[in-house]
VEXNU-618244 format. One record per residue (C-alpha): residue number from 1; y, z, x; residue in three letters. Coordinates in nm, 3 decimals, always signed. Each point is the difference from the previous one (the first is absolute). Example, Ala and Ser with C-alpha at 12.3 -4.5 7.8 and 13.67 -1.06 7.14 Angstrom:
2
PT resi      yy      zz      xx resn
PT    1  -0.450  +0.780  +1.230  ALA
PT    2  +0.344  -0.066  +0.137  SER
//
This chain:
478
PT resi      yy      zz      xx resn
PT    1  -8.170  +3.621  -4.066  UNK
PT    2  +0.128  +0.244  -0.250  UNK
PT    3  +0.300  -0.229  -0.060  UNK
PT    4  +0.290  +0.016  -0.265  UNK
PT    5  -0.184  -0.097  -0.292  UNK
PT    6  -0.163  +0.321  -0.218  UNK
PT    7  -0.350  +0.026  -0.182  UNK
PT    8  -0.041  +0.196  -0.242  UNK
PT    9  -0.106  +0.399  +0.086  UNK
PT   10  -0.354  +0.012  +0.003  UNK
PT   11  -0.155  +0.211  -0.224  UNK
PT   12  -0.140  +0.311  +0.103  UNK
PT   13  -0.233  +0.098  -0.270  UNK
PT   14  -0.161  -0.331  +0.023  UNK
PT   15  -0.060  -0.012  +0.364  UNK
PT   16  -0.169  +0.360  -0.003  UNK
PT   17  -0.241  -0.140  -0.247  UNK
PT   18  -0.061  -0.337  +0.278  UNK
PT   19  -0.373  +0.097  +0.032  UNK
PT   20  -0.072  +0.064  -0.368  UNK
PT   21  +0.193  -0.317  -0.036  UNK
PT   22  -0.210  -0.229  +0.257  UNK
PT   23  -0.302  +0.136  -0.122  UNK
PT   24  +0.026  -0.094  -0.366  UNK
PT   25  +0.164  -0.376  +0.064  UNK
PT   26  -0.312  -0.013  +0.196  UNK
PT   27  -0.178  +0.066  -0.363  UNK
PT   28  +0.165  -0.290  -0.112  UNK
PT   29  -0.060  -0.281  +0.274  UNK
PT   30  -0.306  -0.084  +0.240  UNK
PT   31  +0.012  +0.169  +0.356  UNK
PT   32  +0.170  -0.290  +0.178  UNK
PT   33  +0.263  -0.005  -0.222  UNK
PT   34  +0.211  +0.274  +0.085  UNK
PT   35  +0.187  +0.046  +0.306  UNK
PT   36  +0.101  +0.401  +0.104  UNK
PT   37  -0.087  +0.085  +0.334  UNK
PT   38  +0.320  -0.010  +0.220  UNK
PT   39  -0.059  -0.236  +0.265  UNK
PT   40  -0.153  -0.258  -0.289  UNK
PT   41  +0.355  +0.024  -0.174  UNK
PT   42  +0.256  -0.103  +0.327  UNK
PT   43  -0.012  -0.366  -0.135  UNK
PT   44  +0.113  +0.138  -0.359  UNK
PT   45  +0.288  +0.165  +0.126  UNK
PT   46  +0.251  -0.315  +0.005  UNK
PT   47  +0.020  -0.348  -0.121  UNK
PT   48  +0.206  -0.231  +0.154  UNK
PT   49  +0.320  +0.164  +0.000  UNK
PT   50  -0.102  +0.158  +0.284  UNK
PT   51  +0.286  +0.308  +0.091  UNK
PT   52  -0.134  +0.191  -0.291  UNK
PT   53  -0.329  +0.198  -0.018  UNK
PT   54  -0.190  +0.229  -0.213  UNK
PT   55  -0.381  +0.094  -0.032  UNK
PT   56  -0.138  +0.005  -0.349  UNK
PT   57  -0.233  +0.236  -0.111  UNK
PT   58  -0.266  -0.231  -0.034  UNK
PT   59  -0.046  -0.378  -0.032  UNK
PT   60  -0.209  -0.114  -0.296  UNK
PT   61  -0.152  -0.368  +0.009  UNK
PT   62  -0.120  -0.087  -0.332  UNK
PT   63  -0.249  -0.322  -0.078  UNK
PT   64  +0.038  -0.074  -0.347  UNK
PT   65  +0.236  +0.088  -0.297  UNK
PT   66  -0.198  +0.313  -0.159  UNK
PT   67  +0.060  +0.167  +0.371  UNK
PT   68  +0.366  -0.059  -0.013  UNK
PT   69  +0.016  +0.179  -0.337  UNK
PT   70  -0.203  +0.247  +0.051  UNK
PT   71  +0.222  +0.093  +0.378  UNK
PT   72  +0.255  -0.061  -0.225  UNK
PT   73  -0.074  +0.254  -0.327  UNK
PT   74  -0.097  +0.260  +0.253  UNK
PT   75  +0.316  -0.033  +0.213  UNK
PT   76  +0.202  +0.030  -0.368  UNK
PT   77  -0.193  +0.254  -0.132  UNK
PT   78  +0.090  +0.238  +0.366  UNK
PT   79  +0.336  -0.096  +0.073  UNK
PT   80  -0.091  -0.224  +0.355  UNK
PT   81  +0.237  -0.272  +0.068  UNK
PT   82  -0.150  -0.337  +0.059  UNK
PT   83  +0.120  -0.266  +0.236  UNK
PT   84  -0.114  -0.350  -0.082  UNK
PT   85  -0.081  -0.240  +0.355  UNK
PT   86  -0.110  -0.316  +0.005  UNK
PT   87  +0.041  -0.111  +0.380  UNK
PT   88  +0.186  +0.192  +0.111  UNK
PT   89  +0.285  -0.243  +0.110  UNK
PT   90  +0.299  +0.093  -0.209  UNK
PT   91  +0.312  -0.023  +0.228  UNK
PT   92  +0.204  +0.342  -0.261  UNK
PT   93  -0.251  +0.217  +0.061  UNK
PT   94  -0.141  -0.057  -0.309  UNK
PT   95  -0.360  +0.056  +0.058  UNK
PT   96  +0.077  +0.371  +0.259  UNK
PT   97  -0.173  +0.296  -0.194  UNK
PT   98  +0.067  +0.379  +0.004  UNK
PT   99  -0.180  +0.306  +0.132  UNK
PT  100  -0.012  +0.105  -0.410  UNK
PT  101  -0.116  -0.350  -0.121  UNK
PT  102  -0.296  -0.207  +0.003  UNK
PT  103  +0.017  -0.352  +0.140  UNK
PT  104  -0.234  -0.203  -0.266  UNK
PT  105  -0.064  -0.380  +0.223  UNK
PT  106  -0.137  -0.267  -0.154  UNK
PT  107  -0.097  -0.227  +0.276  UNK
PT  108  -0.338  +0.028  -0.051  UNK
PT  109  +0.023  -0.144  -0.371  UNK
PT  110  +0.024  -0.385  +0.207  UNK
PT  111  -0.176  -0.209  -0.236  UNK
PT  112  +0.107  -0.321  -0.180  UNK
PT  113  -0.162  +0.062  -0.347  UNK
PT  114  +0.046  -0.313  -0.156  UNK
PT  115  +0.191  -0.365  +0.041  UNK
PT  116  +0.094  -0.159  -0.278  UNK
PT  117  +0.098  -0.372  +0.088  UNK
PT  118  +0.046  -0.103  -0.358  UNK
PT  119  +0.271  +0.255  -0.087  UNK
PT  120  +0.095  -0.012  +0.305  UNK
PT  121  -0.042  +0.382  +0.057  UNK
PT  122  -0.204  +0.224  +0.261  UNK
PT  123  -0.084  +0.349  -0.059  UNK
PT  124  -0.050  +0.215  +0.298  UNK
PT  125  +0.073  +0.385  +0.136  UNK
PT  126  +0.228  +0.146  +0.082  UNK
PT  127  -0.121  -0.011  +0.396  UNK
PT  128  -0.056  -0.340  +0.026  UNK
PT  129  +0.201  -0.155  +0.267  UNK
PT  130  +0.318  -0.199  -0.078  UNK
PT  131  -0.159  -0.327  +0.174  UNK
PT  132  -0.354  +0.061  -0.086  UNK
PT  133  +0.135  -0.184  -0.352  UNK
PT  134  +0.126  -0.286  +0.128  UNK
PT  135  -0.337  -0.026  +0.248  UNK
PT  136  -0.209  +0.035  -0.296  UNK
PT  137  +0.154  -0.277  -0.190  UNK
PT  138  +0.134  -0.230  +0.253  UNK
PT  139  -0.341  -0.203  -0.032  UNK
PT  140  +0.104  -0.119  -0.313  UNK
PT  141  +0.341  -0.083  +0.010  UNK
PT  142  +0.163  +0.328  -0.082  UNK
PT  143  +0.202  +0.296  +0.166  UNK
PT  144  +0.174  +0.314  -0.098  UNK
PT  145  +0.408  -0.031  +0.057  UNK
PT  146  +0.142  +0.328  +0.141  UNK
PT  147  -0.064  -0.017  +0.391  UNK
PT  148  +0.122  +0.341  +0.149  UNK
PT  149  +0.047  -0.035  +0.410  UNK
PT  150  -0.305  +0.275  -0.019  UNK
PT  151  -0.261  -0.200  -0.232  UNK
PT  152  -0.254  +0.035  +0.251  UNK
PT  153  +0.013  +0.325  -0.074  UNK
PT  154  +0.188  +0.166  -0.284  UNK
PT  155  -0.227  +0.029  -0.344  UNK
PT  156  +0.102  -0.100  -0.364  UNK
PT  157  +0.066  +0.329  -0.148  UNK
PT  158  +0.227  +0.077  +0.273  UNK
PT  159  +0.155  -0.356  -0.063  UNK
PT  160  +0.079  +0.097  -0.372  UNK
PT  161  +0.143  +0.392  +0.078  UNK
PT  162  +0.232  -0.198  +0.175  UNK
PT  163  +0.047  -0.342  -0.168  UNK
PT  164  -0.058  -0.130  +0.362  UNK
PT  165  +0.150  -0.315  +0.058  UNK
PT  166  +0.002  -0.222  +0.304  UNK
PT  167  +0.126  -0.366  +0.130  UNK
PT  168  -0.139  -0.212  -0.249  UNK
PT  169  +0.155  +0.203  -0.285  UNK
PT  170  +0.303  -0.213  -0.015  UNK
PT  171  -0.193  -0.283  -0.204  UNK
PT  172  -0.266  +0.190  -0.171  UNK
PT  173  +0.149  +0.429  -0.069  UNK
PT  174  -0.126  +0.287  +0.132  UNK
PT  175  -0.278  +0.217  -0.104  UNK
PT  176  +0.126  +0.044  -0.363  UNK
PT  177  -0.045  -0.348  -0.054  UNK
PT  178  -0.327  -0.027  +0.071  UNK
PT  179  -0.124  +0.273  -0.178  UNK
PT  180  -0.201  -0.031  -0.305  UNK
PT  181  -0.113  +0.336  -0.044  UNK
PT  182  -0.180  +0.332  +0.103  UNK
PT  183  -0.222  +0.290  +0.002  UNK
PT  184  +0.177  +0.287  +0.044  UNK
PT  185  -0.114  +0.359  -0.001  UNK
PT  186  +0.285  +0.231  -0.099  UNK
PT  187  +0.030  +0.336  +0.109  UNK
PT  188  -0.236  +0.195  -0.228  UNK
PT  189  -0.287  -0.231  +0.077  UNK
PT  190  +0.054  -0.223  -0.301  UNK
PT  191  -0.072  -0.344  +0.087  UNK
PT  192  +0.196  -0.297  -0.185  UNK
PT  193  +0.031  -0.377  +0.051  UNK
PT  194  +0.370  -0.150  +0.007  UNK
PT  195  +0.011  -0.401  -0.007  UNK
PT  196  -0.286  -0.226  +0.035  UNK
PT  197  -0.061  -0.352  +0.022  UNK
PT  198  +0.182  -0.126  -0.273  UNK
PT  199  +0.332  -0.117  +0.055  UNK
PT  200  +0.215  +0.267  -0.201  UNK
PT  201  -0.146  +0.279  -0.116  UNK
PT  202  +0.090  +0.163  -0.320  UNK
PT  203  +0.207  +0.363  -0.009  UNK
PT  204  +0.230  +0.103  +0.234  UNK
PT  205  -0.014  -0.164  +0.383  UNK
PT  206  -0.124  +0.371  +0.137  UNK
PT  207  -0.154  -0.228  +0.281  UNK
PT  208  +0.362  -0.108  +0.179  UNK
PT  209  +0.060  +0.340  -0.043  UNK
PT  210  -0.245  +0.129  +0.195  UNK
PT  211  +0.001  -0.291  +0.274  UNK
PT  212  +0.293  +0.154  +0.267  UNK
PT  213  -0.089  +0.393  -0.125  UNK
PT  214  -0.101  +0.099  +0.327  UNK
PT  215  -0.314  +0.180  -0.136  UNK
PT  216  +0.175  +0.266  -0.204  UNK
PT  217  -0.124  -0.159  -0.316  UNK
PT  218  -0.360  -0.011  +0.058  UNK
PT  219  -0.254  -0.110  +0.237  UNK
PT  220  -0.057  -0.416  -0.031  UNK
PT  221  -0.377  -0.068  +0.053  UNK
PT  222  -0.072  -0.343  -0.088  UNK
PT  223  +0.262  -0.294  -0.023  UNK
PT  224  -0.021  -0.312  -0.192  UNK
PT  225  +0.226  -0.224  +0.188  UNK
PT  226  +0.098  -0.369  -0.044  UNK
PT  227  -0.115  -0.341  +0.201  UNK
PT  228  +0.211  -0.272  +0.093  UNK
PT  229  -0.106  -0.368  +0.066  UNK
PT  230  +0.022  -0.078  +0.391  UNK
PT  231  +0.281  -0.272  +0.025  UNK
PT  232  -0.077  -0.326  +0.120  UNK
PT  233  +0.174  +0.081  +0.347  UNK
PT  234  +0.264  +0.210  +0.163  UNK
PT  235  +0.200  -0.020  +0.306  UNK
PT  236  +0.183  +0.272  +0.205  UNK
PT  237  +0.287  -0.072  +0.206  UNK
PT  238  +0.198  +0.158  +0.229  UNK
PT  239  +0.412  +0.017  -0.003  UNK
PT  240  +0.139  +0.168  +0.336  UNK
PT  241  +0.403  +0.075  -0.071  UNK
PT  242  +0.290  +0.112  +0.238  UNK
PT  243  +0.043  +0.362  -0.200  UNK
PT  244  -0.157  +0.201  -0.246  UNK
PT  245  +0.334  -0.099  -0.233  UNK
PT  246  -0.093  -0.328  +0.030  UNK
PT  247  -0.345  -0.009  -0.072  UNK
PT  248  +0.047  +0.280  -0.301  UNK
PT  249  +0.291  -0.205  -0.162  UNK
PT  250  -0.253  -0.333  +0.018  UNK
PT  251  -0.262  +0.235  -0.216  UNK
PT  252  +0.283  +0.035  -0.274  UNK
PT  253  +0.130  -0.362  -0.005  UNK
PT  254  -0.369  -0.107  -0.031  UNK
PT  255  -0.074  +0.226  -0.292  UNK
PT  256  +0.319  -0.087  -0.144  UNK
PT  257  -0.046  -0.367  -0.014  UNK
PT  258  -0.298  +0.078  -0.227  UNK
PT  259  -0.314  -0.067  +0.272  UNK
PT  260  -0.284  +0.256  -0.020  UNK
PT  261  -0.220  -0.044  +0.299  UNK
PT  262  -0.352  +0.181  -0.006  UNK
PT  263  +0.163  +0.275  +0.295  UNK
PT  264  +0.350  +0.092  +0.236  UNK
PT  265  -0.122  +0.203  +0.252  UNK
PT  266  +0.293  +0.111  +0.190  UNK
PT  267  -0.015  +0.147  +0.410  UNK
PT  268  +0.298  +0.084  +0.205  UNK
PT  269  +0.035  +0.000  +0.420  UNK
PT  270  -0.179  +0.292  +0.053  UNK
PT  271  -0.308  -0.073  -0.274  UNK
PT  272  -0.025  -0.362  +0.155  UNK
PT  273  -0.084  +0.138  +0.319  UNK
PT  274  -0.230  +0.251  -0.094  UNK
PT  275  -0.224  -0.202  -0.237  UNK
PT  276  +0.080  -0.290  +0.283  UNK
PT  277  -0.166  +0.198  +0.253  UNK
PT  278  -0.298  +0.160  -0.212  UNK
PT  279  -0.114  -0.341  -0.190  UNK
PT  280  +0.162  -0.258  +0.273  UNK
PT  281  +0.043  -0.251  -0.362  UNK
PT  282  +0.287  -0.212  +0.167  UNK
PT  283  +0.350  +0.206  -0.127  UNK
PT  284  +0.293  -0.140  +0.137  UNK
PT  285  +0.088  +0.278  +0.233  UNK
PT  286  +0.304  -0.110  +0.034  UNK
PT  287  +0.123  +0.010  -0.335  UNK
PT  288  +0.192  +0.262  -0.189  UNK
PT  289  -0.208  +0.050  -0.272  UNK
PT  290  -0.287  -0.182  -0.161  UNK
PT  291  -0.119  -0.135  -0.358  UNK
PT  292  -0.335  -0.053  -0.105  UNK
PT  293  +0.019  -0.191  -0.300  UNK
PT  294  -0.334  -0.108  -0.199  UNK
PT  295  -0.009  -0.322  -0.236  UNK
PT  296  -0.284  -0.127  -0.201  UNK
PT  297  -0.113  -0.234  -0.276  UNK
PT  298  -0.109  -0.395  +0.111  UNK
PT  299  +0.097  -0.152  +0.338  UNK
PT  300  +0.314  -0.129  -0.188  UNK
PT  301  +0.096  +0.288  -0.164  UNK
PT  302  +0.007  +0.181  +0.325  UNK
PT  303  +0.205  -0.263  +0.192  UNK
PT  304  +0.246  -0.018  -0.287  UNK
PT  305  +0.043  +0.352  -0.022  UNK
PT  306  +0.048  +0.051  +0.403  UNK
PT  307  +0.246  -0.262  +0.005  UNK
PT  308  +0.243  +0.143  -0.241  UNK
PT  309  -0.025  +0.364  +0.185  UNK
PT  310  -0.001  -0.176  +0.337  UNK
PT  311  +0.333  -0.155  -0.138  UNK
PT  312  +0.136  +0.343  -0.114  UNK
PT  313  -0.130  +0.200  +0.362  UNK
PT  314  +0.195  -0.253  +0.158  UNK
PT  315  +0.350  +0.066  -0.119  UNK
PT  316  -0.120  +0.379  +0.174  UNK
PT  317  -0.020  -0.130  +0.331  UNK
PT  318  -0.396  +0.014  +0.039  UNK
PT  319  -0.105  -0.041  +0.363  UNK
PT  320  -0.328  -0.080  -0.085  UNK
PT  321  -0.221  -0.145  -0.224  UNK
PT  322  -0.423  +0.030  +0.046  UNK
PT  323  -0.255  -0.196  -0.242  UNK
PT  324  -0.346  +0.174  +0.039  UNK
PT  325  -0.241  -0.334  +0.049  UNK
PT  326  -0.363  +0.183  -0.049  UNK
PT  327  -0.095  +0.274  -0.186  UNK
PT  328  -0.074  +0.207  +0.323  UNK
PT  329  +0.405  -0.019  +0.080  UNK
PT  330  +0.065  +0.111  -0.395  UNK
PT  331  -0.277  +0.286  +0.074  UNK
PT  332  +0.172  +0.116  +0.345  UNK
PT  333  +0.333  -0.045  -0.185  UNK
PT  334  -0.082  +0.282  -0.227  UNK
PT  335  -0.205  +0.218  +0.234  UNK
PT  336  +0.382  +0.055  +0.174  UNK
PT  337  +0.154  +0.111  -0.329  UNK
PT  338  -0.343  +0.179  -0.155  UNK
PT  339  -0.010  +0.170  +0.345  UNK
PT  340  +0.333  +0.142  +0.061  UNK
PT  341  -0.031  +0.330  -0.135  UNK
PT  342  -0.340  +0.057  +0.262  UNK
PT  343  +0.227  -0.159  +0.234  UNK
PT  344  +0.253  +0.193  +0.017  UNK
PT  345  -0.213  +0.296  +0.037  UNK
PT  346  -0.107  -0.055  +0.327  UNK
PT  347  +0.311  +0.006  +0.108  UNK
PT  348  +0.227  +0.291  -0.174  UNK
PT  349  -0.038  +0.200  -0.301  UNK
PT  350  +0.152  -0.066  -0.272  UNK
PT  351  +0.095  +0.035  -0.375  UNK
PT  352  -0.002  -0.289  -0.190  UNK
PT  353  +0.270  -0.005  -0.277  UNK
PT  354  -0.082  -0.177  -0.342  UNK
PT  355  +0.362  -0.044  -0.140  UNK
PT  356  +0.018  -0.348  -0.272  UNK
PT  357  +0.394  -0.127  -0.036  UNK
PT  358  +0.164  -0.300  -0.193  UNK
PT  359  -0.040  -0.307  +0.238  UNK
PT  360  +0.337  -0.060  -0.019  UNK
PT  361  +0.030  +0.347  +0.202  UNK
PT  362  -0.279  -0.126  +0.256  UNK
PT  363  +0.265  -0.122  +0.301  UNK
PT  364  +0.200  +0.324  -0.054  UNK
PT  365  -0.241  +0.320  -0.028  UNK
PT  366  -0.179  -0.164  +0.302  UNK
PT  367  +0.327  +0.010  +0.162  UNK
PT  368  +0.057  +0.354  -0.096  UNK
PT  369  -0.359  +0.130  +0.078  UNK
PT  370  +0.054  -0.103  +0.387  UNK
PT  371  +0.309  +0.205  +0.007  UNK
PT  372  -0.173  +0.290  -0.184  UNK
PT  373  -0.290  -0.026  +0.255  UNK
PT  374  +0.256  -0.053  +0.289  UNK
PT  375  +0.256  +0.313  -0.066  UNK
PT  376  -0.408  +0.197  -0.042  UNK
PT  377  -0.071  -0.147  +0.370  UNK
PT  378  -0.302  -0.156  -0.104  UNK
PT  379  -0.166  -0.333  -0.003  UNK
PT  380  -0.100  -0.195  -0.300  UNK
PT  381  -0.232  -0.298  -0.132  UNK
PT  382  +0.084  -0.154  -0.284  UNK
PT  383  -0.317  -0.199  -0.183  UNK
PT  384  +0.002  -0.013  -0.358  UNK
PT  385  -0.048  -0.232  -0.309  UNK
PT  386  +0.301  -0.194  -0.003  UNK
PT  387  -0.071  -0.195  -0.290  UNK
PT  388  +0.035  +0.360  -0.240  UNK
PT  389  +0.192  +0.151  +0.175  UNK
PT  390  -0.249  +0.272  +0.096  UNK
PT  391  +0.091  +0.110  +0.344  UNK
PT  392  -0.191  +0.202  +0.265  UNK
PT  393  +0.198  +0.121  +0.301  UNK
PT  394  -0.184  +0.158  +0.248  UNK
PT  395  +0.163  +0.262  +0.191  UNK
PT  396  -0.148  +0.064  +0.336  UNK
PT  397  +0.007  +0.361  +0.060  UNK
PT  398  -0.226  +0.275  +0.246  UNK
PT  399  -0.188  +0.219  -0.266  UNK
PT  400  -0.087  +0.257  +0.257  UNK
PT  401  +0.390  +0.058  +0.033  UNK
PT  402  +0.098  +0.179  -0.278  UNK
PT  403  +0.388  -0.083  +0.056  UNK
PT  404  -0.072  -0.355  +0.013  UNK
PT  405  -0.257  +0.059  -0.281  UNK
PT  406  +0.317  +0.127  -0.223  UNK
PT  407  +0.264  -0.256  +0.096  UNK
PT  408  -0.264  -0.262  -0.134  UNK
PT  409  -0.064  +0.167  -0.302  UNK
PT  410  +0.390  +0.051  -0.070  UNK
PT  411  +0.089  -0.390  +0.113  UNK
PT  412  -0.292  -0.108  -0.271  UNK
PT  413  +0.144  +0.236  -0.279  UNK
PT  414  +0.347  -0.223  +0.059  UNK
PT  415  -0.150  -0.313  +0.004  UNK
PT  416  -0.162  +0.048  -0.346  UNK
PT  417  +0.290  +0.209  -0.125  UNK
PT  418  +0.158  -0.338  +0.109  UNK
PT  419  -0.218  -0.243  -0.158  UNK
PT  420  +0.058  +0.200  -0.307  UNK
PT  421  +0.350  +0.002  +0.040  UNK
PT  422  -0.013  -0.396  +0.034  UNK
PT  423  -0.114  -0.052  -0.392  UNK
PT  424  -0.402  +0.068  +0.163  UNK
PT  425  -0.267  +0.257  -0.016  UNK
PT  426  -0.186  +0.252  +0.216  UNK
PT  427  -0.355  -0.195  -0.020  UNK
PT  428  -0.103  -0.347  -0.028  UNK
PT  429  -0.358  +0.048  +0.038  UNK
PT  430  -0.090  +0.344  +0.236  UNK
PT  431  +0.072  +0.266  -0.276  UNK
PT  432  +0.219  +0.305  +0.008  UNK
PT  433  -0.279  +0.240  +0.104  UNK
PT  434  +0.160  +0.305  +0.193  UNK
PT  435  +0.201  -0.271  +0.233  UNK
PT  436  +0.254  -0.062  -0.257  UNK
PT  437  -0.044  +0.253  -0.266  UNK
PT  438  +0.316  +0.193  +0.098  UNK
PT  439  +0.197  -0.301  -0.035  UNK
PT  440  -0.065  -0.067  -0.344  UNK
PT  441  +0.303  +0.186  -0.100  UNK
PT  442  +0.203  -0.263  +0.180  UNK
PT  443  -0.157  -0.294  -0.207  UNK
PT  444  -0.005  +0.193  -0.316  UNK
PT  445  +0.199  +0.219  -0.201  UNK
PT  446  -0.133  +0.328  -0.132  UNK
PT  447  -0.061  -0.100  -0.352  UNK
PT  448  -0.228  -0.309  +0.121  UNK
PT  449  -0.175  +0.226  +0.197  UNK
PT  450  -0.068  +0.270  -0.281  UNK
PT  451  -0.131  -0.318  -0.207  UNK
PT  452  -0.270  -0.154  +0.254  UNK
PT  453  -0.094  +0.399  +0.086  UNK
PT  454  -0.057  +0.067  -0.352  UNK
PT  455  -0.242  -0.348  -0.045  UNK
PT  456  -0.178  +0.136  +0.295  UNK
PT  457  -0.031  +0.304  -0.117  UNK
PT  458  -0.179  -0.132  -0.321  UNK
PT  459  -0.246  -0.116  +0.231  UNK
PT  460  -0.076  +0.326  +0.177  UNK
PT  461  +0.200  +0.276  -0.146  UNK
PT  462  -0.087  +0.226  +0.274  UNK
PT  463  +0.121  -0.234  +0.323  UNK
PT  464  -0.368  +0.049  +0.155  UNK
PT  465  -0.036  -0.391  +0.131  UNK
PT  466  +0.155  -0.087  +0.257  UNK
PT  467  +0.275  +0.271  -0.011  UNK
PT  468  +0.247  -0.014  +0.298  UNK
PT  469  +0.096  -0.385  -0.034  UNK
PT  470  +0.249  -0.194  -0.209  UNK
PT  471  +0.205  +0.225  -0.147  UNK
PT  472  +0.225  +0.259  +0.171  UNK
PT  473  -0.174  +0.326  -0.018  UNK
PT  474  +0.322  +0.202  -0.127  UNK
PT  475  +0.085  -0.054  -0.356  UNK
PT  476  -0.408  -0.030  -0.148  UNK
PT  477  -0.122  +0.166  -0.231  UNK
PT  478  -0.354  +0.056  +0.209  UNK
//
């Protein structure tokens, strides 16, 4: 699919020099490190925003640091655009190359480099799985906090482009707060360190700058990245309600009365029966909507702490009310919610929105996205981290239909233009990429704009990495 959404115009004297090109990155890196023939680069052309393609020159897949920078200087030096991947699982297309640009993956730099139990610290690269971290620490008590639905398969550097969330970031923050600092190759080749394991560093905090830049700032290789202390239990229950209103206005009442549980996982109708019928964890299919709510700490800090939101769910009308009794229920608990994205891919397309809204706005921009899908004649799942009020609608749609294709795209542009609208933002956790990148002029005026262009810019004056995302392509200065 062509779609709605431009890239920038490839650029002509740089794809008549594509041999020349190929031939001297292949100079730089060993043999099995570069990716050009065309049938090699089909699984390059896309990420997980699926409607949008484009083939990249060439894909480069560097093993250590000095390789990045020297892809990296020679890129710079020639005027080739370079598009970071990790994964390859972004959900806004941040990760889809262009015919001009080279895609630079760092999948194969997958090595935990050191862990640091003292300081509580582990340095790793930038490919290293998201739950490789907690695996390799779990032995001795620890774990790594930010739990994104695709840990099994989505890499740290990737994490940190997009300050990457997920359900247990209610109690313990997102990426940002678990960063301690990073190797980053800018894009001249220069390699600098940002962070580290102290717990403030000295200077100005470049680092939560560049976690959340999407790649434009330069190319994250190795990530130092803090370790919690594995509580002494937790406990996942399950709240089935008659409506979505219901269950959305017991996540604000339970935030408001001051109680922080480790996660609110939220799941509508349509999502209950989906992930019901993929992971068969016991979802009360009869239920409106659902809440998965986490608590931890001692066995009596847990029952204190479910009684007083068991009190609160209650003046909501809950239906029902689950206790998982083994860790095998708590496990198939959250293989439902972990799995509902692959889930609802076997049954429909879809896009998955990544809106974030005021909890007091929960009950009524769920209301209003069902009408929005509704007037659109489409279908929608709603499954989303309650707790933040990061939601994720998924809107069923045929891609092979490009009609149907459009009216999902336009019915996602309103529902963030209406999380916005609501006192939100366009991303919680999935970045801007190209998905939302036009709609940045609805969340921000043109002088706030001019101001976060102009900080990229000081980053890479010429707009080479990753050049079609974030920011609306009229207006630069590229």
């Amino acid at each position: 699919m062509t779609g709605a959404i431009a890239f920038k115009t490839p650029k002509p004297e740089i794809l008549a020099r594509r041999d020349t090109i190929i031939s001297d990155l292949g100079g730089l890196l060993p043999t099995d490190c570069l990716i050009h023939e065309a049938r090699e680069l089909v699984p390059f052309e896309t990420d997980a925003f699926l409607a949008y393609t484009r083939v990249p020159l060439a894909v480069c897949l560097p093993e250590t640091t000095e390789q990045v920078a020297r892809v990296l200087a020679y890129c710079h030096e020639n005027g080739i655009p370079v598009v970071p991947r990790g994964a390859g699982t972004s959900l806004s297309g941040g990760a889809i190359g262009q015919e001009d640009a080279i895609i630079l993956g760092l999948s194969r730099m997958n090595r935990i480099l050191d862990i640091d139990l003292p300081n509580r610290a582990a340095v790793v690269q930038a490919g290293v799985t998201n739950i490789a971290i907690s695996e390799a620490v779990k032995p001795e008590g620890f774990f790594y906090a930010p739990d994104p639905s695709s840990q099994l398969a989505c890499t740290i550097g990737g994490n940190i482009g997009m300050n990457s969330g997920g359900a247990h970031c209610l109690k313990y923050g997102v990426t940002t707060n678990n960063l301690m600092g990073v190797k980053l190759v800018l894009t001249d080749g220069t390699v600098i360190e940002l962070g580290g394991k102290a717990l403030d560093a000295a200077g100005l905090d470049l680092l939560a700058l560049v976690c959340g830049s999407e790649g434009q700032f330069g190319i994250i290789t190795e990530a130092t990245v803090r370790l919690l202390a594995s509580p002494e239990g937790a406990r996942p229950v399950l709240f089935g309600f008659p409506t979505s209103e219901s269950a959305g206005a017991c996540v604000t009442d339970i935030i408001a009365a001051g109680i922080i549980p480790v996660a609110i996982e939220f799941m509508d109708k349509p999502a209950i029966e989906i992930c019901e019928a993929f992971a068969k964890a016991g979802y009360p299919l009869d239920a409106g909507a659902l809440l998965i709510i986490e608590v931890e700490g001692s066995e009596d800090e847990m029952e204190a702490m479910l009684a007083r939101i068991i009190a609160i769910a209650e003046t909501h009308g809950v239906m029902a009310i689950r206790r998982c009794q083994s860790a095998t229920e708590a496990a198939l608990i959250w293989k439902g919610r972990k799995s509902a994205f692959g889930a609802t891919g076997r049954i429909a397309d879809y896009i998955c929105m990544d809106g974030t809204v005021p909890l007091s706005q929960l009950s009524h921009v769920l209301k209003k996205t069902s009408e929005i899908t509704d007037r659109y004649g489409l279908r929608v799942a709603n499954v989303f981290h309650a707790g933040d009020g990061n939601m994720h609608p998924l809107i069923l749609y045929n891609i092979n239909d490009p009609e149907d294709a459009a009216r999902a795209e336009e019915a996602g542009a309103e529902i963030l233009k209406l999380c916005v609208d609501a006192g939100g933002c366009l991303t919680g956790e999935h970045g801007v990429g190209i998905e939302k990148r036009d709609l940045m002029r609805h969340q921000y005026g043109e002088a706030d704009l001019r101001q976060q262009m102009a900080v990229r810019a000081a980053f890479d004056a010429e707009w080479m990495l990753n050049p079609s995302k974030v920011f609306p392509l009229e207006g630069r200065d590229d």
